[in-house]
C-alpha positions in Angstrom: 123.3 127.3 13.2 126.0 125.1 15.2 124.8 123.1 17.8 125.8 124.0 21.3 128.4 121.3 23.1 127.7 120.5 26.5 130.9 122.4 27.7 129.3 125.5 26.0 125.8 124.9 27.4 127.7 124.3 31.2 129.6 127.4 31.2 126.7 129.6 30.0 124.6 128.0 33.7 128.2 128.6 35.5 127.8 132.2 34.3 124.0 132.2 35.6 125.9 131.3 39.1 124.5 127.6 38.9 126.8 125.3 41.0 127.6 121.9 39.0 128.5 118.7 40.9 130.0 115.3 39.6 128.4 113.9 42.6 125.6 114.3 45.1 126.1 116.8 48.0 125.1 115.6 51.1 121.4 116.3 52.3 121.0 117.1 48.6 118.2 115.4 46.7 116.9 115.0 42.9 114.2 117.8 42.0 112.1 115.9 40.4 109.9 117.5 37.3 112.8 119.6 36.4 113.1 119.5 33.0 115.7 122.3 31.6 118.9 120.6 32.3 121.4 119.4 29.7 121.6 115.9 28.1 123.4 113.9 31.1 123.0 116.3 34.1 120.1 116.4 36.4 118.5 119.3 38.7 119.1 118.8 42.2 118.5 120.6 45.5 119.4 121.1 48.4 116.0 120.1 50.1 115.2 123.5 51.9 112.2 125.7 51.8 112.5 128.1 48.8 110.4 130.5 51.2 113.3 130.4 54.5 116.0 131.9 52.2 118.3 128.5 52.5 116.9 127.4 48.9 120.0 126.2 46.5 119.8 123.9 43.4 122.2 122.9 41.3 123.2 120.6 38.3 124.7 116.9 38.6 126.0 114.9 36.1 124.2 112.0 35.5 125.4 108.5 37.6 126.5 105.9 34.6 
């Protein structure tokens, strides 16, 4: 079986409706313990309660 490439493996969380930034959105922060993203990226949100209905995370490509 082929391995995935990371284009691949982004468009399949695009098509999930996961938003994927190069950089850090404002008020945005790391969400630390998440540990399903691809090689180089990083789960981030955007620092609301999951409970209020404002709760968005993302991916971000790792800073180099």
């Amino acid at each position: 079986m082929a391995k995935e490439t990371i284009e691949e493996k982004l468009d399949y969380w695009r098509s999930k409706g996961i938003e994927i930034f190069e950089r850090m959105p404002e008020g945005w922060a790391v969400l630390e313990g998440a540990t399903t993203a691809p090689i180089g990226y990083m789960w981030i949100w955007n620092c609301k309660s999951r409970f209020g209905g404002g709760f968005r995370h993302a991916l971000m490509k790792c800073p180099e």
